[in-house]
BALOBA-1460 file (C-alpha; in Angstrom, 3 decimals):
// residues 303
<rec num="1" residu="x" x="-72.286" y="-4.829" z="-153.190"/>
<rec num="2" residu="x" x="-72.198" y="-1.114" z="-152.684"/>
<rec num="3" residu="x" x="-68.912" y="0.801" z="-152.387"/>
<rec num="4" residu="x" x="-70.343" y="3.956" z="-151.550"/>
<rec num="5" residu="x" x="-70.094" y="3.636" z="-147.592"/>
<rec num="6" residu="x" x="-67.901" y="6.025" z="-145.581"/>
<rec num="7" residu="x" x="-67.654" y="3.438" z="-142.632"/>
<rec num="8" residu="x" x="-66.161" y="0.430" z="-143.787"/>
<rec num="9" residu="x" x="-63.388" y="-2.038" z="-143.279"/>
<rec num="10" residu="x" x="-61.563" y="-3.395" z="-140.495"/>
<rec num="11" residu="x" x="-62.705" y="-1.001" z="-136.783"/>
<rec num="12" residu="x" x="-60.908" y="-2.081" z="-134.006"/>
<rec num="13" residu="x" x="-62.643" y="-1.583" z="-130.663"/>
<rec num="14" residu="x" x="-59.559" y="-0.401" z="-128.227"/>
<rec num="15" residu="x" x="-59.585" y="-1.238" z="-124.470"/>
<rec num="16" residu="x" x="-59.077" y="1.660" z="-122.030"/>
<rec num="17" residu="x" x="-55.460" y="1.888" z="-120.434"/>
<rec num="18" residu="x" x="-55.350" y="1.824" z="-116.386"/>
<rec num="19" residu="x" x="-52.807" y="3.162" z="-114.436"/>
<rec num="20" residu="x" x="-51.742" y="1.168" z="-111.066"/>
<rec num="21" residu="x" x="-54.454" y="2.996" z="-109.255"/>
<rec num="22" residu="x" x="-57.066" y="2.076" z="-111.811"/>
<rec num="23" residu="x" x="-57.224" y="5.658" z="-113.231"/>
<rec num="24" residu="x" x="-57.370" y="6.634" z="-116.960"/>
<rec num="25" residu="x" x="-53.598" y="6.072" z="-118.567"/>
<rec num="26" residu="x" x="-53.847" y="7.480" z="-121.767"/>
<rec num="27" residu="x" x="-50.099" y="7.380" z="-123.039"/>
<rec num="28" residu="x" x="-50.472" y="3.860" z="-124.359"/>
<rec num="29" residu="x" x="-53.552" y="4.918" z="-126.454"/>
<rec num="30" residu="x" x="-51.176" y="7.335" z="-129.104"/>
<rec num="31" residu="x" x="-48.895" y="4.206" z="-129.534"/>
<rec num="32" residu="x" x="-51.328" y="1.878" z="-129.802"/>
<rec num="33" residu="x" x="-53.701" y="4.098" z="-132.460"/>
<rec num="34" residu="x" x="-50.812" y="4.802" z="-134.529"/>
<rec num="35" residu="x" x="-49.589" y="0.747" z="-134.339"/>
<rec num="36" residu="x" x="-52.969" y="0.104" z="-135.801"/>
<rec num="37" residu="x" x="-53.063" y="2.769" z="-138.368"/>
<rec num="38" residu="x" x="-49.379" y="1.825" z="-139.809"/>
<rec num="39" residu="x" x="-51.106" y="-1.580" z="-139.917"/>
<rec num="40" residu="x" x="-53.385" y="-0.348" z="-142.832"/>
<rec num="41" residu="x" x="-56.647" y="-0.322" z="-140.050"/>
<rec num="42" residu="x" x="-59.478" y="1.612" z="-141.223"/>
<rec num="43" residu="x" x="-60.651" y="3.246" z="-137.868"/>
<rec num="44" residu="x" x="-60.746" y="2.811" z="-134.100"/>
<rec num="45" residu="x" x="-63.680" y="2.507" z="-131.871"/>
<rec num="46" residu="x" x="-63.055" y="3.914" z="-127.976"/>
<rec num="47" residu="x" x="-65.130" y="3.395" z="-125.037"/>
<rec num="48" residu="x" x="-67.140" y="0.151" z="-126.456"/>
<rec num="49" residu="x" x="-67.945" y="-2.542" z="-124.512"/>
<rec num="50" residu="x" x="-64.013" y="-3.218" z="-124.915"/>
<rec num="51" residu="x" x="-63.470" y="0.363" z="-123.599"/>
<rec num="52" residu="x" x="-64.817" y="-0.218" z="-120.348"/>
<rec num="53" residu="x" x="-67.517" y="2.956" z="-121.132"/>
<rec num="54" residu="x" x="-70.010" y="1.941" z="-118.447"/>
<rec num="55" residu="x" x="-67.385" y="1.751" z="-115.820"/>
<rec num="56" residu="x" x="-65.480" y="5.029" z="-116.274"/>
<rec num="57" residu="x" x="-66.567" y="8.992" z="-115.255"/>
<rec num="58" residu="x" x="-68.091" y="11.276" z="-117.979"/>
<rec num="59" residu="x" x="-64.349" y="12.769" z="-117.317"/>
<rec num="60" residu="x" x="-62.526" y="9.728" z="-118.103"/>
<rec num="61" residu="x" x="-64.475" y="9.099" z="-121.157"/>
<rec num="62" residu="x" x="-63.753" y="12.415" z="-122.262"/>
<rec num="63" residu="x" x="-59.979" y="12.111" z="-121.940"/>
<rec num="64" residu="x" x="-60.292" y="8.296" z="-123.935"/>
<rec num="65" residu="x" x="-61.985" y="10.451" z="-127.051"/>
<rec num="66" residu="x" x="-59.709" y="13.453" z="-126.340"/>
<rec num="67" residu="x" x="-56.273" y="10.672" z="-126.416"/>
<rec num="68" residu="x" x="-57.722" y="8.701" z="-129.300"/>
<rec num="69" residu="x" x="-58.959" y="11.776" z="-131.595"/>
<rec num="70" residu="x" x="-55.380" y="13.390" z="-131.108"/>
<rec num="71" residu="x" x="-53.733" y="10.239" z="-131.831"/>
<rec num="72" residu="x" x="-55.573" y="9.023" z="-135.016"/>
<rec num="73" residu="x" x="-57.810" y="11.767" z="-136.394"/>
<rec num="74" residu="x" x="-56.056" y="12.386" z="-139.438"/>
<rec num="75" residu="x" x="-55.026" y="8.807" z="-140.149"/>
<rec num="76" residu="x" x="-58.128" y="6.641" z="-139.906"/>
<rec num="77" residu="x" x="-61.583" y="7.164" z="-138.365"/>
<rec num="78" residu="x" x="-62.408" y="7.726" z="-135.012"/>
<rec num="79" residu="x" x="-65.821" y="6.641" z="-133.487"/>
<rec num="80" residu="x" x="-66.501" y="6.719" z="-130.085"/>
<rec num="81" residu="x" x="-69.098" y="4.718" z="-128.453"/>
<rec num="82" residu="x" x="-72.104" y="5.346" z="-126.595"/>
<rec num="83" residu="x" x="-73.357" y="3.212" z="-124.001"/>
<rec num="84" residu="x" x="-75.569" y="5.040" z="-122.036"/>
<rec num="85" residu="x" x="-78.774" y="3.567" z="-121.348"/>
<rec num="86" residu="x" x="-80.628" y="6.853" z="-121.781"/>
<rec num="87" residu="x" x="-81.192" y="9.682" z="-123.563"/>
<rec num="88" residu="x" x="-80.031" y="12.378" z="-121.319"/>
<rec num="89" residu="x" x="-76.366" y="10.684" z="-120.242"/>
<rec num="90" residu="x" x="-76.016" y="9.823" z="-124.176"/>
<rec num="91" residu="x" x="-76.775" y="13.229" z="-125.445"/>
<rec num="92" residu="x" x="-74.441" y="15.103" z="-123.098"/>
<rec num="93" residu="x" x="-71.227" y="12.330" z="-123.728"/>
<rec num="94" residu="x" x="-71.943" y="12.843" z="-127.348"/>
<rec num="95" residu="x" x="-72.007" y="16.880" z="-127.391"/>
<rec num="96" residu="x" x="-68.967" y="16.770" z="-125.378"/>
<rec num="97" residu="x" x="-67.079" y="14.267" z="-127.988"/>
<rec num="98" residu="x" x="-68.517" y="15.971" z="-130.708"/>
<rec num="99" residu="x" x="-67.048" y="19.001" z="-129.324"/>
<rec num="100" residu="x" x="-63.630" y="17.007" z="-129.105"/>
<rec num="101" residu="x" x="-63.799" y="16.738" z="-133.001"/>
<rec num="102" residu="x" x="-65.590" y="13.353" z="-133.102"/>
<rec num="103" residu="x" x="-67.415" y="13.388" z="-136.617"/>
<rec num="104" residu="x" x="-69.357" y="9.910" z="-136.197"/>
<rec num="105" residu="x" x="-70.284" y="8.026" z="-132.804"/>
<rec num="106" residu="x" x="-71.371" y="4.088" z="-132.197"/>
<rec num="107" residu="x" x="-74.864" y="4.516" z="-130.407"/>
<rec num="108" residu="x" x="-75.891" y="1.594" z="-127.899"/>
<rec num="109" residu="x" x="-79.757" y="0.958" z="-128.261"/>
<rec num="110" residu="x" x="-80.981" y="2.187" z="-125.084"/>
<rec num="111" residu="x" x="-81.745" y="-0.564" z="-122.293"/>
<rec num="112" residu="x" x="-83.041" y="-1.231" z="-119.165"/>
<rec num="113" residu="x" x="-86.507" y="0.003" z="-119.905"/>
<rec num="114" residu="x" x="-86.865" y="-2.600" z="-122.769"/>
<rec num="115" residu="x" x="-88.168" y="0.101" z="-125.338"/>
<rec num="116" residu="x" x="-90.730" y="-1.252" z="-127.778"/>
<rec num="117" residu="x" x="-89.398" y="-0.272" z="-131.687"/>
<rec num="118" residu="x" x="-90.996" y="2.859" z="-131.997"/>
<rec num="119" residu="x" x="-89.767" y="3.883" z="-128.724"/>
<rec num="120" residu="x" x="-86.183" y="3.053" z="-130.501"/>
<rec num="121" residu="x" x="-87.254" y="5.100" z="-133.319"/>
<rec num="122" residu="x" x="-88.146" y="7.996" z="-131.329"/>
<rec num="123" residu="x" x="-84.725" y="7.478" z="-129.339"/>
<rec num="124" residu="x" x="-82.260" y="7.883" z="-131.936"/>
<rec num="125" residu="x" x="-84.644" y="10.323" z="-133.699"/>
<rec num="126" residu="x" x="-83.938" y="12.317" z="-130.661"/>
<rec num="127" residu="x" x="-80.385" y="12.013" z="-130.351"/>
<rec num="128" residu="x" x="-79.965" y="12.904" z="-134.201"/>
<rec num="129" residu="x" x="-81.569" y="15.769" z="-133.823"/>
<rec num="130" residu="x" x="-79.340" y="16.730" z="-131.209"/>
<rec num="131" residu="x" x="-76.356" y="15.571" z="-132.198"/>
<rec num="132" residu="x" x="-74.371" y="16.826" z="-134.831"/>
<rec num="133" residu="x" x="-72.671" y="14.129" z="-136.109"/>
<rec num="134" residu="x" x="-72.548" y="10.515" z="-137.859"/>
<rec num="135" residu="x" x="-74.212" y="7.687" z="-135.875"/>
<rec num="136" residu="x" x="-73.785" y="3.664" z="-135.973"/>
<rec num="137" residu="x" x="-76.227" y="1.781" z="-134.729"/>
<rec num="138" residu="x" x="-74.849" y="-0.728" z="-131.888"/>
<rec num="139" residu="x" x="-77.411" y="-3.818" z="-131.697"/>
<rec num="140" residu="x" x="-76.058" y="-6.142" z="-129.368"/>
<rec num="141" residu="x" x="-79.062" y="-7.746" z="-127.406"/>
<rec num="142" residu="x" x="-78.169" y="-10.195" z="-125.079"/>
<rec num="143" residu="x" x="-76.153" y="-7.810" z="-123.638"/>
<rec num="144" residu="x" x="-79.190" y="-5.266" z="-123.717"/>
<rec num="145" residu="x" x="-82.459" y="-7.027" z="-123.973"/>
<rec num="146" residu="x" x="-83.288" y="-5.414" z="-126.813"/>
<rec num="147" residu="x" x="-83.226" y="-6.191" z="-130.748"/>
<rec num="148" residu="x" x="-83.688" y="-4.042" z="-133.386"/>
<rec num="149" residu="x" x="-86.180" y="-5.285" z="-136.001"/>
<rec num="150" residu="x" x="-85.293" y="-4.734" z="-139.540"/>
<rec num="151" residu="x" x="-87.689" y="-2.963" z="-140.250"/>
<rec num="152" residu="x" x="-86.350" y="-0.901" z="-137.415"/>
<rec num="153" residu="x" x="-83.496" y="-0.357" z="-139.293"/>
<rec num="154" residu="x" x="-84.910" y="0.482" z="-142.069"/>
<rec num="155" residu="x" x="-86.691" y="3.053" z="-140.932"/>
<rec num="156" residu="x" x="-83.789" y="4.554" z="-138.607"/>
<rec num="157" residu="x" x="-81.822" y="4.708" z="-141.702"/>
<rec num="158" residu="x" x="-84.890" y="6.892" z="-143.846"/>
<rec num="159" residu="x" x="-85.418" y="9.268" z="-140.495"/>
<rec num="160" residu="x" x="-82.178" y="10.074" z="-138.887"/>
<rec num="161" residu="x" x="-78.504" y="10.403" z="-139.236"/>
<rec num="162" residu="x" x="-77.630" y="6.644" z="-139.050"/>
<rec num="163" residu="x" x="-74.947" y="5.205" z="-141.452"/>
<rec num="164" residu="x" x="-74.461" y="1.998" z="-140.471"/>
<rec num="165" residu="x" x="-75.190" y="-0.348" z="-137.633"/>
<rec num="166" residu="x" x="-72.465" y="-2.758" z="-135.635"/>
<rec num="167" residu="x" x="-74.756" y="-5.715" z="-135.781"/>
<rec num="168" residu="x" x="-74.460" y="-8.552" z="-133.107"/>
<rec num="169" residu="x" x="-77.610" y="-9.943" z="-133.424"/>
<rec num="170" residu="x" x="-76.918" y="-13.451" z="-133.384"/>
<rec num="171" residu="x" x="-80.630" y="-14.034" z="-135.074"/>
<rec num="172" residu="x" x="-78.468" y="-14.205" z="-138.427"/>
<rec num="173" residu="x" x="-82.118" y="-14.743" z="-140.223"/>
<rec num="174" residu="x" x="-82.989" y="-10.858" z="-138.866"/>
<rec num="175" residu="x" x="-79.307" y="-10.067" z="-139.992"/>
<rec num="176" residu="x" x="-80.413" y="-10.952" z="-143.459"/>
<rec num="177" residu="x" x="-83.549" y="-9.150" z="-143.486"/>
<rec num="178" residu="x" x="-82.120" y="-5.846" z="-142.258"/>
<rec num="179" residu="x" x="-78.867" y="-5.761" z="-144.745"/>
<rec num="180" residu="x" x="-81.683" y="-6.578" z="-147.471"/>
<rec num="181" residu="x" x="-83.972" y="-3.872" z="-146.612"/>
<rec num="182" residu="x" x="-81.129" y="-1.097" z="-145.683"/>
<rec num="183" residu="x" x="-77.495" y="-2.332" z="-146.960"/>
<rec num="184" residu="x" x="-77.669" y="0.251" z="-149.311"/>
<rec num="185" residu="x" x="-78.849" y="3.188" z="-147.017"/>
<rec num="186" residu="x" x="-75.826" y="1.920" z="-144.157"/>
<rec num="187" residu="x" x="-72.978" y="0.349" z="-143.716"/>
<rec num="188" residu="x" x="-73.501" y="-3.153" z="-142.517"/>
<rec num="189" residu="x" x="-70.629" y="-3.786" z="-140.402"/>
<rec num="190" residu="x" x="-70.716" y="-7.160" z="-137.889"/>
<rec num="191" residu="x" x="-69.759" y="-7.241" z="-134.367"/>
<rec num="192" residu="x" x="-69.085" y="-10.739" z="-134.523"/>
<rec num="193" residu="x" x="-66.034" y="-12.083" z="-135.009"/>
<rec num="194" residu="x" x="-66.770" y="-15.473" z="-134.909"/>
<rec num="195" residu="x" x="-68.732" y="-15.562" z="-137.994"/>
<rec num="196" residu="x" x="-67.309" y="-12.603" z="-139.727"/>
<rec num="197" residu="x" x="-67.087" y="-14.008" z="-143.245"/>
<rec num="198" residu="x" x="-71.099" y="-15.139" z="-143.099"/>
<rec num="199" residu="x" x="-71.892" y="-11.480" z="-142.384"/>
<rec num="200" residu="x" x="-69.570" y="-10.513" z="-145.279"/>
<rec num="201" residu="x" x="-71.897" y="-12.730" z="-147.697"/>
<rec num="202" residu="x" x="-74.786" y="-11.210" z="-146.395"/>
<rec num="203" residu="x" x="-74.081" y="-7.734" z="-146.702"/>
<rec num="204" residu="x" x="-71.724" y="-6.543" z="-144.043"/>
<rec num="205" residu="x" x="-69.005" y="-4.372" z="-145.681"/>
<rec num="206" residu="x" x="-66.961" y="-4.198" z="-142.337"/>
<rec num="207" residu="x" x="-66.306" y="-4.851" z="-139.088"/>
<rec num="208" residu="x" x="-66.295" y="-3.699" z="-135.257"/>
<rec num="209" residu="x" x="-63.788" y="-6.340" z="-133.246"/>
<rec num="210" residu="x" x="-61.532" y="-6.564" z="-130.865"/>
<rec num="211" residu="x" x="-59.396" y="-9.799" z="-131.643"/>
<rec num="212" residu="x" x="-58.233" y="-6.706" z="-134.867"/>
<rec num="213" residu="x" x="-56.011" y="-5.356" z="-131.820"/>
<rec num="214" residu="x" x="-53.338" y="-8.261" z="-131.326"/>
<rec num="215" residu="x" x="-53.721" y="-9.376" z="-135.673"/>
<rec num="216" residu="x" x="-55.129" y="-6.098" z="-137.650"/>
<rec num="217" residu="x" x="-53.303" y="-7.703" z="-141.133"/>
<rec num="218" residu="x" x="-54.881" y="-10.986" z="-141.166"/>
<rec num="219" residu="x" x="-58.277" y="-9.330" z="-140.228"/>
<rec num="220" residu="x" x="-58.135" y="-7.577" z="-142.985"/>
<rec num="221" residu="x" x="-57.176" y="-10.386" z="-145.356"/>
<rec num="222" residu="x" x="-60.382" y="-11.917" z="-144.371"/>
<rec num="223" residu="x" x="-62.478" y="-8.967" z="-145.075"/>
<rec num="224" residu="x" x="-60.928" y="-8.801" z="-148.250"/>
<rec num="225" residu="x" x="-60.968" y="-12.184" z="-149.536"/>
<rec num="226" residu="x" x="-65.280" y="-12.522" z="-148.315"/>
<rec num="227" residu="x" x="-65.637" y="-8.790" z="-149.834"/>
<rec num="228" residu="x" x="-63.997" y="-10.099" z="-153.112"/>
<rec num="229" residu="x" x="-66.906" y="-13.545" z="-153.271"/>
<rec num="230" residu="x" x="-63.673" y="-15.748" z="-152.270"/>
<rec num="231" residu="x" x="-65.730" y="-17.041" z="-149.344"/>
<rec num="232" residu="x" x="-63.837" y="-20.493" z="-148.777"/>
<rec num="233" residu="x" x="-60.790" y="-18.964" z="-148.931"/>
<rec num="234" residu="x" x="-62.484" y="-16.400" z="-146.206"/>
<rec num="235" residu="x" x="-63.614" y="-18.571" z="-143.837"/>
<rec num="236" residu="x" x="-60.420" y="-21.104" z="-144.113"/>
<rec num="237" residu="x" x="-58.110" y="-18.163" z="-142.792"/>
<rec num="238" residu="x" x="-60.881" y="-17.325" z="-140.315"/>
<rec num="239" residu="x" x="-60.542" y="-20.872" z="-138.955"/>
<rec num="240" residu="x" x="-57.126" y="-19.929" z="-138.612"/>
<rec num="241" residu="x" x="-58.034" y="-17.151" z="-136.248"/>
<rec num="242" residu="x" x="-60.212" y="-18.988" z="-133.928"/>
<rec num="243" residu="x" x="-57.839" y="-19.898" z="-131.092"/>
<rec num="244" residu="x" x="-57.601" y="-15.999" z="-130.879"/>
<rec num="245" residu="x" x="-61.026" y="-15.561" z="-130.683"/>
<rec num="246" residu="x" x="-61.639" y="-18.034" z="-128.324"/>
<rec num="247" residu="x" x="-58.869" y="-17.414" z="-126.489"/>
<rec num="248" residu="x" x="-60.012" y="-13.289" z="-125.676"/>
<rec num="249" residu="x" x="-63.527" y="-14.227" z="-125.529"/>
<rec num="250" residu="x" x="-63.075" y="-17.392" z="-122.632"/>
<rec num="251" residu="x" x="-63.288" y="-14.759" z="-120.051"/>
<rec num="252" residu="x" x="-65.236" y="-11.593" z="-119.909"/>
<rec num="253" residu="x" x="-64.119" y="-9.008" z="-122.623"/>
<rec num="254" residu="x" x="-61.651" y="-6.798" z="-122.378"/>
<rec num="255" residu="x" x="-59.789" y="-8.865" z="-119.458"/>
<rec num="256" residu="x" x="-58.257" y="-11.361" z="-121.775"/>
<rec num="257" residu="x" x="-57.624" y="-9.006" z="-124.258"/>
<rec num="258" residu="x" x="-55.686" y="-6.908" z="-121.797"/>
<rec num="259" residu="x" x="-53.882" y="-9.834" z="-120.716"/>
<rec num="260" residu="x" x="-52.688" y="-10.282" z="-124.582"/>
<rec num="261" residu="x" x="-51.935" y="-6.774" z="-124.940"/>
<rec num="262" residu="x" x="-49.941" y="-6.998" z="-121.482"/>
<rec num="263" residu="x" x="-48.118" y="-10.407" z="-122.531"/>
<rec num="264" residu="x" x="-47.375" y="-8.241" z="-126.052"/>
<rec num="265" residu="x" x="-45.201" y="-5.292" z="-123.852"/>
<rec num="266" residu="x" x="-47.512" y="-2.965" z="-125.373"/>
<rec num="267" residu="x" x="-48.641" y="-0.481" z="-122.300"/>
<rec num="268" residu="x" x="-51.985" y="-1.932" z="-121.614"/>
<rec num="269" residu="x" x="-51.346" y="-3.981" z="-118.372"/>
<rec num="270" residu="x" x="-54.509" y="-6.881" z="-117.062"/>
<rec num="271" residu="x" x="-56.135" y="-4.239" z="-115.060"/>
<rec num="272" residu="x" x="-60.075" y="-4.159" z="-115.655"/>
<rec num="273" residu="x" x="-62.832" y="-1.719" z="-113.672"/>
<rec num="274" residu="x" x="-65.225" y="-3.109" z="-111.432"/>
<rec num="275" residu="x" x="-67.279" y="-5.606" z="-111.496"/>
<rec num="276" residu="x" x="-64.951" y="-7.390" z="-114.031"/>
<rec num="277" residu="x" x="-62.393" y="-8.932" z="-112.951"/>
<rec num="278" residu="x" x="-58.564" y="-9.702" z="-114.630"/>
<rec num="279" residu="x" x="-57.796" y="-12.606" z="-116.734"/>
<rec num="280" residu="x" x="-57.437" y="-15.857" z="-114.619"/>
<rec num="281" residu="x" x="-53.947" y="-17.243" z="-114.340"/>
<rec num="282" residu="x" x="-54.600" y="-20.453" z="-116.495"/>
<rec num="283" residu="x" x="-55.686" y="-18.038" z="-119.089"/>
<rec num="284" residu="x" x="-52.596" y="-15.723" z="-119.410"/>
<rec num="285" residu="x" x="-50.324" y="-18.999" z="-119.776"/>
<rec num="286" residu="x" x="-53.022" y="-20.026" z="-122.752"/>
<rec num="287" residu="x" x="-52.121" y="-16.667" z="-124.219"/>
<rec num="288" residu="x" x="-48.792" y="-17.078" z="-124.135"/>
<rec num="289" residu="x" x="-49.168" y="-20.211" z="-126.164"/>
<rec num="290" residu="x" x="-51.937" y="-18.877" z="-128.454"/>
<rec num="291" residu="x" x="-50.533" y="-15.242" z="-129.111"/>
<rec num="292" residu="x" x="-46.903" y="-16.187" z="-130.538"/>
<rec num="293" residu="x" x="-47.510" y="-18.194" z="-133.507"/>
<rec num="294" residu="x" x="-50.177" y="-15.897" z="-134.325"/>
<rec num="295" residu="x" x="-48.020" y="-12.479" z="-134.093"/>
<rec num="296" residu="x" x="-45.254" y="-14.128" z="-136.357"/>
<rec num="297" residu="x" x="-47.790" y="-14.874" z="-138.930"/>
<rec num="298" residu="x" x="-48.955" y="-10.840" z="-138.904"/>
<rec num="299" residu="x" x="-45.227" y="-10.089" z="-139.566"/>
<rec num="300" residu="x" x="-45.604" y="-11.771" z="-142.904"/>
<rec num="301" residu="x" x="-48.275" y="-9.687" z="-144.032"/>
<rec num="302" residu="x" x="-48.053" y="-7.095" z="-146.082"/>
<rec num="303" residu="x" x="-48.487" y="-3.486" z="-145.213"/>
């Protein structure tokens, strides 16, 4: 497996802080950044699907990438997501976090108009041309409608500035075929937490997640047992993991996760931007069973 990938490792996509009057709060993001990066985390990822990006202002994105750059920049990497559906709204957010001193951005493929491949192409083509700066594919499609084909990513990989792709495809057959066609042009890093260690085998040399917030150690103990061909040792501390997941995945992401981070003290309180809604009440009692157990075991870890 190649070593040669800049982007690699555990990424932890952050949630966006809210103040009581659901406005940007971005004190909690220095402590939280700098939690994760004394943890031994390899990079953060603002203003994913976990950063609320769709719901917050061009202005409030800004300040997440402004918060999260200052925070972490010379610590671990910073890569800020893109989730416009377009090219005009995702050009301008990525000139002005490029500006910002973001050196590598996670780019959505664009939706809504269902794009046929070589519409893709021409897409990031576009924005790489643009943009100065490292891009990461983001394939999630049944969030967008649309999947990349591997040859796709292939081809993205030969024409533009792409050096890896956050896959969450859950077609892990087209998985296969893209790592085998491109794992050594781009970092192959999942989106998937519940099957992390199965990416791993197949090429992945990362990972984009969010459950990495609350447990960053044993995260990375996974990645490194599956990166190391220990895969049963891998995917028996996974198991070990999967209340977690399930836990901050039973409601719509980043509610739960909020919740957790909320039940944890740690400055990030339930609050969630329209249309989503908070974590349910049975839920945030489930986390307080779930989370405890789980956050002693991270204390034995080694830094």
């Amino acid at each position: 497996m190649t070593t040669q990938h800049k982007y690699r490792g555990i990424l932890t996509a952050i949630p966006t802080p809210l103040t009581s009057d659901y406005r940007v709060d971005v004190a909690p993001i220095a402590s939280h950044i700098k939690r994760l990066a004394d943890a031994g985390t390899d990079g953060v990822v603002p203003l994913g699907g976990t950063g609320e990006y769709t719901s917050l202002s061009a202005a409030e994105r800004l300040s997440v990438v402004e918060a999260s750059l200052e925070a972490g920049a010379d610590r671990l990497h910073v890569i800020p997501g893109i989730l416009s559906p377009g090219i005009g709204d995702a050009i301008d957010n990525a000139r002005a976090f490029v500006k910002a001193g973001a050196r590598a951005l996670m780019v959505v493929t664009p939706y809504y108009f269902r794009p046929t491949q070589d519409g893709i192409v021409d897409y990031f083509k576009r924005f790489s041309d643009e943009v100065d700066a490292d891009i990461i594919l983001y394939e999630i499609p049944y969030r967008t409608g649309v999947s990349l084909h591997y040859e796709t990513v292939d081809r993205l990989a030969d024409m533009t500035r792409v050096v890896g792709i956050k896959a969450c495809n859950p077609d892990l057959a087209q998985q296969m075929r893209a790592a085998e066609l491109a794992k050594s042009k781009m970092a192959i890093l999942t989106g998937e937490e519940d099957v992390m260690p199965l990416h791993v085998a197949m090429g992945a040399v990362g990972a984009v997640i969010s459950s990495s917030n609350i447990v960053p150690k044993q995260w990375a103990r996974v990645l490194k047992l599956a990166m190391n061909g220990q895969l049963a040792e891998a995917v028996e501390l996974h198991a070990t993991l999967r209340p977690l997941i399930d836990t901050i995945f039973a409601e719509p992401n980043p509610a739960p996760l909020k919740a957790a981070m909320d039940f944890l003290g740690w400055g990030v309180d339930g609050r969630v931007l329209a249309p989503m809604l908070p974590a349910s009440a049975p839920l945030r009692e489930r986390i307080a069973t779930v989370i405890p157990p789980l956050l002693a075991r991270e204390a034995n870890y080694a830094d």
